[in-house]
LUMKOLBA-914579 format. One line per field, with one value per residue: chain; x, y, z of N, C-alpha, C in turn. Coordinates in nm, 3 decimals, decimal comma. Example, Ala and Ser with C-alpha at 12.3 -4.5 7.8 and 13.67 -1.06 7.14 Angstrom:
<sites>
ch = (A_A) .
n.east = (1,319_1,285) .
n.north = (-0,569_-0,225) .
n.up = (0,780_0,708) .
ca.east = (1,230_1,367) .
ca.north = (-0,450_-0,106) .
ca.up = (0,780_0,714) .
c.east = (1,320_1,290) .
c.north = (-0,330_0,003) .
c.up = (0,780_0,787) .
</sites>
This chain:
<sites>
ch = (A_A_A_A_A_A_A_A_A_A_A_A_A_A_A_A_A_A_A_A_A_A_A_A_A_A_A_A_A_A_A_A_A_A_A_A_A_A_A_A_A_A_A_A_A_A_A_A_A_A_A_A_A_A_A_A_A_A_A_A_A_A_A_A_A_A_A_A_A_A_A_A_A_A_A_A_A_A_A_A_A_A_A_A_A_A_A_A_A_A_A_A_A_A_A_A_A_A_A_A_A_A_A_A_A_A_A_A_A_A_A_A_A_A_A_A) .
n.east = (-8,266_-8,452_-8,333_-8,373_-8,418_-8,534_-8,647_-8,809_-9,035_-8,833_-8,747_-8,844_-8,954_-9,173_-9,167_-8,928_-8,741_-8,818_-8,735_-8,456_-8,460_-8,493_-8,324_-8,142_-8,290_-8,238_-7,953_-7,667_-7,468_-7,250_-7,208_-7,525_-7,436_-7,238_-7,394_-7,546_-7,306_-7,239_-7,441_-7,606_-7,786_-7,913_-8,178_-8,035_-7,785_-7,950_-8,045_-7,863_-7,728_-7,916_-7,908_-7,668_-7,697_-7,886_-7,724_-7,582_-7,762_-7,791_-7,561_-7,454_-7,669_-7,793_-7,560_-7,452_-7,285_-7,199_-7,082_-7,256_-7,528_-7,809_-8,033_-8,314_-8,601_-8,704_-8,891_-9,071_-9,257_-9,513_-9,561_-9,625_-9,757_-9,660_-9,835_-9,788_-9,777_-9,770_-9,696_-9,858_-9,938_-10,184_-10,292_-10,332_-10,285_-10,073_-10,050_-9,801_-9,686_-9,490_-9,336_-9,322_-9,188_-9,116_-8,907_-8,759_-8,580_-8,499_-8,358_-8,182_-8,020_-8,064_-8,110_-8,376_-8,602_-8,583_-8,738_-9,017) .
n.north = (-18,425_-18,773_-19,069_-19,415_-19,731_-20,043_-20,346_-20,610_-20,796_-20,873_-21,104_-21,007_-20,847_-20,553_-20,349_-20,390_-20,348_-20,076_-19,889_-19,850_-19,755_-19,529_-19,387_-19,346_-19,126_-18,823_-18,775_-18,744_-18,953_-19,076_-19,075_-19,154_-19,444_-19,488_-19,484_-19,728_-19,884_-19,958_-20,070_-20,381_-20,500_-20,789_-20,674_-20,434_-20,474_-20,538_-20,294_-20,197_-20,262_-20,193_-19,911_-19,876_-19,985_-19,817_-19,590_-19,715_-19,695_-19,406_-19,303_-19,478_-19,501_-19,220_-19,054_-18,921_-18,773_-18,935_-18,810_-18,587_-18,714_-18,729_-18,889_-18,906_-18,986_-19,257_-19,549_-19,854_-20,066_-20,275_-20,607_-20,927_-21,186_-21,502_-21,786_-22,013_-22,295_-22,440_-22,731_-22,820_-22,916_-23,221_-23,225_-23,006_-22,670_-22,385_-22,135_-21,932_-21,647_-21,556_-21,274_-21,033_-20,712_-20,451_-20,253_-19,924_-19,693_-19,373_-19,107_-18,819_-18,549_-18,273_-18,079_-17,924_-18,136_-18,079_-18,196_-18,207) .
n.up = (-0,127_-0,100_0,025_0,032_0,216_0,297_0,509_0,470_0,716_0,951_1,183_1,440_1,756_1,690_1,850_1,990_1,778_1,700_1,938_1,926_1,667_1,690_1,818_1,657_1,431_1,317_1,312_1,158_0,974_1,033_1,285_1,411_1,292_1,542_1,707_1,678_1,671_1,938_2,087_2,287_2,155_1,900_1,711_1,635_1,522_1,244_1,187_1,174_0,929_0,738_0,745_0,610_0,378_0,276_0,234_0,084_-0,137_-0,158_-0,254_-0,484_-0,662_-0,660_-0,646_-0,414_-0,191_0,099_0,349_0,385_0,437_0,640_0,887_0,823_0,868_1,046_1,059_1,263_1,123_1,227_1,143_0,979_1,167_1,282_1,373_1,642_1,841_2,146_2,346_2,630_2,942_3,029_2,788_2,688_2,500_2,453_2,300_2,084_1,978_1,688_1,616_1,368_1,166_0,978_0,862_0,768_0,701_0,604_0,445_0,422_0,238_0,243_0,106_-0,095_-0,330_-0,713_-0,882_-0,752) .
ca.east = (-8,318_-8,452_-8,297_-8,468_-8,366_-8,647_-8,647_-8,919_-9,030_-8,770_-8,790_-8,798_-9,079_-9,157_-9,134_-8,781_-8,643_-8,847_-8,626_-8,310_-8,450_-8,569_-8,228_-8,038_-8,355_-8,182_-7,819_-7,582_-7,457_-7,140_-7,301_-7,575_-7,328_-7,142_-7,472_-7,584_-7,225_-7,215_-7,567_-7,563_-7,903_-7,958_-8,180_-7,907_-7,771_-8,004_-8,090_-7,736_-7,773_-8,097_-7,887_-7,550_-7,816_-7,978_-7,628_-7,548_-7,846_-7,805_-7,395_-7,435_-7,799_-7,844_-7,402_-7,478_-7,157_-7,212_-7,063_-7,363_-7,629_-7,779_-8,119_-8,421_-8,682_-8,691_-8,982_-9,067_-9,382_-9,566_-9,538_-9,681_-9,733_-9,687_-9,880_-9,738_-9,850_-9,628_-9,769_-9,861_-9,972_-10,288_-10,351_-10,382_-10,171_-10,087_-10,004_-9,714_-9,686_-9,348_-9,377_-9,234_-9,141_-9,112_-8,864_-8,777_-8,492_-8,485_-8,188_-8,146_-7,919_-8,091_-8,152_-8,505_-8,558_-8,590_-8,841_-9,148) .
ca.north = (-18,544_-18,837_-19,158_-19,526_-19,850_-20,073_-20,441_-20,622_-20,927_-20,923_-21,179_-20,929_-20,784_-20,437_-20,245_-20,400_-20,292_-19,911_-19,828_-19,842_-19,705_-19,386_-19,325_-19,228_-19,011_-18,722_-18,829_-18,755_-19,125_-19,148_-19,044_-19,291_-19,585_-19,547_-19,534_-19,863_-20,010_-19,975_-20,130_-20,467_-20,626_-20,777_-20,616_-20,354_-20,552_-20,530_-20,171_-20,112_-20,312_-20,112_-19,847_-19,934_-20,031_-19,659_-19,514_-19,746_-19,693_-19,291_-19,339_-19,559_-19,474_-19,054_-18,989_-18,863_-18,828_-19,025_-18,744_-18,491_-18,731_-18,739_-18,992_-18,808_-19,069_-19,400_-19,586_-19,966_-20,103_-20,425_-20,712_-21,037_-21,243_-21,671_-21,821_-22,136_-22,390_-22,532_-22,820_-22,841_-23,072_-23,239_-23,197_-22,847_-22,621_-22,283_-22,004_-21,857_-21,531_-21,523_-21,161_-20,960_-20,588_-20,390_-20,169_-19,816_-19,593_-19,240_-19,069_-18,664_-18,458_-18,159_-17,979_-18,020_-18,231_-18,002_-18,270_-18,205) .
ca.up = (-0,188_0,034_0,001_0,145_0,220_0,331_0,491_0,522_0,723_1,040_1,303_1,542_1,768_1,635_1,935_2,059_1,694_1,735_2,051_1,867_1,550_1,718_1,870_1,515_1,390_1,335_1,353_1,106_0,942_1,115_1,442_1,341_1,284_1,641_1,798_1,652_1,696_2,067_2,145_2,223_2,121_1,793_1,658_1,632_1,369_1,170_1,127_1,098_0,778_0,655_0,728_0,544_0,234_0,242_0,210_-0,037_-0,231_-0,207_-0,299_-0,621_-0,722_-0,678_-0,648_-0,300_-0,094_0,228_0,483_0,368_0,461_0,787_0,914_0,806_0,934_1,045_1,120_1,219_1,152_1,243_1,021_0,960_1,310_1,297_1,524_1,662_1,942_2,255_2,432_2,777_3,007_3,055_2,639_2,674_2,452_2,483_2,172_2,093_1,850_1,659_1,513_1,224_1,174_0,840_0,901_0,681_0,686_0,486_0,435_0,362_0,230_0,330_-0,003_-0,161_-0,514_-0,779_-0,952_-0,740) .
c.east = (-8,328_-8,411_-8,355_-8,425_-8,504_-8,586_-8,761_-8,975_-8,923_-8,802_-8,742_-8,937_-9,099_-9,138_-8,969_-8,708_-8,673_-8,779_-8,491_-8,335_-8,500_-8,419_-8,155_-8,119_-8,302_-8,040_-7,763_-7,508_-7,378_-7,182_-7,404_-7,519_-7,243_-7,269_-7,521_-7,456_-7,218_-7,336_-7,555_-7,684_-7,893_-8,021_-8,138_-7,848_-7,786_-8,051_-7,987_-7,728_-7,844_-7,992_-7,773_-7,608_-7,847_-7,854_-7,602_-7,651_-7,801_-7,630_-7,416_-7,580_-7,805_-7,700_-7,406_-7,338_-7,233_-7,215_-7,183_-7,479_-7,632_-7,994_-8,212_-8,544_-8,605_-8,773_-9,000_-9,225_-9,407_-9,598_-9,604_-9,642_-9,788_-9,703_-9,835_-9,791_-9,738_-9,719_-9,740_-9,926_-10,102_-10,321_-10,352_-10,271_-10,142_-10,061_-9,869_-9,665_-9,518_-9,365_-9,260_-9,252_-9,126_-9,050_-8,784_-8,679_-8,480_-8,388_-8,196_-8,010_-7,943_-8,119_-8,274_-8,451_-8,665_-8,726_-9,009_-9,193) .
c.north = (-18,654_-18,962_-19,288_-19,657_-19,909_-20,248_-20,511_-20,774_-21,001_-20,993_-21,133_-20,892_-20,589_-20,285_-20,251_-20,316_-20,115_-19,858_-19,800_-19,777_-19,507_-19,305_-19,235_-19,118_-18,867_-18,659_-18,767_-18,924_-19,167_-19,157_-19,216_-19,496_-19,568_-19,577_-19,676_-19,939_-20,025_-20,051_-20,262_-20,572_-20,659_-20,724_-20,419_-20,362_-20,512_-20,351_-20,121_-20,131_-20,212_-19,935_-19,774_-19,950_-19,892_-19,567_-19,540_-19,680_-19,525_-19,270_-19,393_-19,492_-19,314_-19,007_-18,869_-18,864_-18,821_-18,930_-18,649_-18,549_-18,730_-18,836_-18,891_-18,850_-19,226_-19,485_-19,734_-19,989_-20,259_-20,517_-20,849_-21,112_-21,414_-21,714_-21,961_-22,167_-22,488_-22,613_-22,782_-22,960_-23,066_-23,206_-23,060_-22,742_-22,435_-22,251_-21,927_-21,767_-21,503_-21,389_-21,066_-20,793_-20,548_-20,254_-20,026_-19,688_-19,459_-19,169_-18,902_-18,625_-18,330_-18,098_-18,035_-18,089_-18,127_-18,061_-18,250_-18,071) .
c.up = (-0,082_-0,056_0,106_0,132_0,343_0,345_0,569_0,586_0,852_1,121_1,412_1,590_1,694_1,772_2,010_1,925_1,699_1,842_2,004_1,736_1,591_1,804_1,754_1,423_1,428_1,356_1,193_1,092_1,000_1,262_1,462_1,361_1,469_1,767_1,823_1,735_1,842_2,178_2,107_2,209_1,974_1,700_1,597_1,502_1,276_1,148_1,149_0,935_0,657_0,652_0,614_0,405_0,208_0,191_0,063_-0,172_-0,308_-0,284_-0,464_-0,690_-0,757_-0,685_-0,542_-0,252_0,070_0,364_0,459_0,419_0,639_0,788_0,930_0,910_0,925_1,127_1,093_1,248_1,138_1,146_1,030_1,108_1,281_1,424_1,526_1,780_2,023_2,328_2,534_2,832_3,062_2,908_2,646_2,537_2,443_2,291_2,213_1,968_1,789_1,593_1,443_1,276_0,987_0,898_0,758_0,702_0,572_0,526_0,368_0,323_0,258_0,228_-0,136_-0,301_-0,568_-0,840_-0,875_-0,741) .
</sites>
């Protein structure tokens, strides 16, 4: 059965958070969790979170036990980009792109769903 935890809208670029989300693809959750905890960028953080959420979800929601799962997929995709404006000199002004991420954790247990 796949389980998903989804957040959407990070103030993160989407390729700094895809380097760290492509490390636990394929991890086992505890595995998973020591990889995250030992990295030390922010968005780290945060898809420990997304990850911590996916457990939860499959724990309380489907009565998954936690040590069976392991990180099926996990993919971040590009998200809404605010454009903002920094002065310079001589009137001029440059651009500056603050950009988002939509990021997507799925969660296995390894044994199909009977329902499809």
């Amino acid at each position: 059965m796949e389980v998903r935890a989804q957040a959407r809208y990070l103030r993160r670029g989407s390729r700094k958070v895809r380097r760290y989300a492509q490390l636990i693809v394929g991890e086992d959750i505890d595995q998973a969790r020591a990889i995250l905890a030992v990295q030390v960028s922010p968005a780290c953080r945060e898809l420990s979170k997304i990850l911590e959420s996916a457990v939860a979800n499959a724990e309380n929601n489907f009565g998954l036990e936690p040590e069976d799962l392991r990180v099926e997929k996990a993919y971040v995709d590009e998200g809404l980009t605010i454009p903002r404006i920094r002065p310079r000199a001589r009137g001029r002004a440059d651009r500056i792109k603050k950009r988002t991420c939509h990021v997507t954790v799925v969660l296995s247990d390894g044994e199909e769903d009977a329902e499809q």
